[in-house]
C-alpha positions in Angstrom: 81.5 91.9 173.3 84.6 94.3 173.9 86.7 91.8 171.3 84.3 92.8 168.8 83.5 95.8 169.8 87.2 96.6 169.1 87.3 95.3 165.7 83.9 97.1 164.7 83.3 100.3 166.6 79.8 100.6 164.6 79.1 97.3 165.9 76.5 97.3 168.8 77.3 95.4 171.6 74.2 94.5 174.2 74.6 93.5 177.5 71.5 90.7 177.7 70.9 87.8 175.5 67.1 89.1 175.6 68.5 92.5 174.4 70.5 90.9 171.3 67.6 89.0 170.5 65.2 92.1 170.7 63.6 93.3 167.5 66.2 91.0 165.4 64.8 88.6 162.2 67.5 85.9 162.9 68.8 84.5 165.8 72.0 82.2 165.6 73.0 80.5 168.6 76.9 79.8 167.7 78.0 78.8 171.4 77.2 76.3 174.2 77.2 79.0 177.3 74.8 77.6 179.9 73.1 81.4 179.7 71.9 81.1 176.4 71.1 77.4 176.5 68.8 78.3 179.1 66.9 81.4 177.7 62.9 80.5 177.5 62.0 80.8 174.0 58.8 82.6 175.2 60.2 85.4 177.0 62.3 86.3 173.7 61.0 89.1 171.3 62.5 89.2 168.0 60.7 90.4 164.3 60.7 87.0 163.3 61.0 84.0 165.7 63.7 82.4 163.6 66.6 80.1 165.0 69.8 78.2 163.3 71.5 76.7 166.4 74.9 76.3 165.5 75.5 74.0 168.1 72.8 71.5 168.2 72.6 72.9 171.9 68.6 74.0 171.9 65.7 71.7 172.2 63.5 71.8 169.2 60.2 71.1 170.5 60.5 73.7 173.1 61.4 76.4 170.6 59.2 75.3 168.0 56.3 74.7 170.6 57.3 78.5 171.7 56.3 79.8 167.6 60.2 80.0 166.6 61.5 78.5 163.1 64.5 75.9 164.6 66.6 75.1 161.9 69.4 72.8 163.9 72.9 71.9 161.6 72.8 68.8 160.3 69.2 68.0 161.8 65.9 67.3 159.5 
């Protein structure tokens, strides 16, 4: 947030995972924080229920049994 906020003023920075998610057509998951690990696929609402998980971190079914695209690195 503020770290990147600093570098980019332009950049928005959200306070929710829900908010960053909101309205987006791409969602990369590039960390292994417990809080976003644990976000219900189903309460998310982006444009386009796509996911790369960076980390391997997310469990397919449930996001792909939620409607999301999970592309996972490395995975098939």
């Amino acid at each position: 947030g503020p770290v990147l906020a600093a570098r980019d003023p332009h950049a928005p920075v959200v306070a929710t995972a829900h908010e960053a998610v909101k309205d987006s057509h791409i969602t990369l998951l590039l960390t292994e924080w417990k809080d976003f690990i644990d976000l219900d696929p189903t309460t998310l609402e982006p444009a386009r229920p796509i996911v790369i998980d960076g980390r391997n971190a997310l469990d397919p079914t449930t996001w792909k049994n939620a409607g999301w695209t999970y592309h996972g690195m490395g995975r098939s």
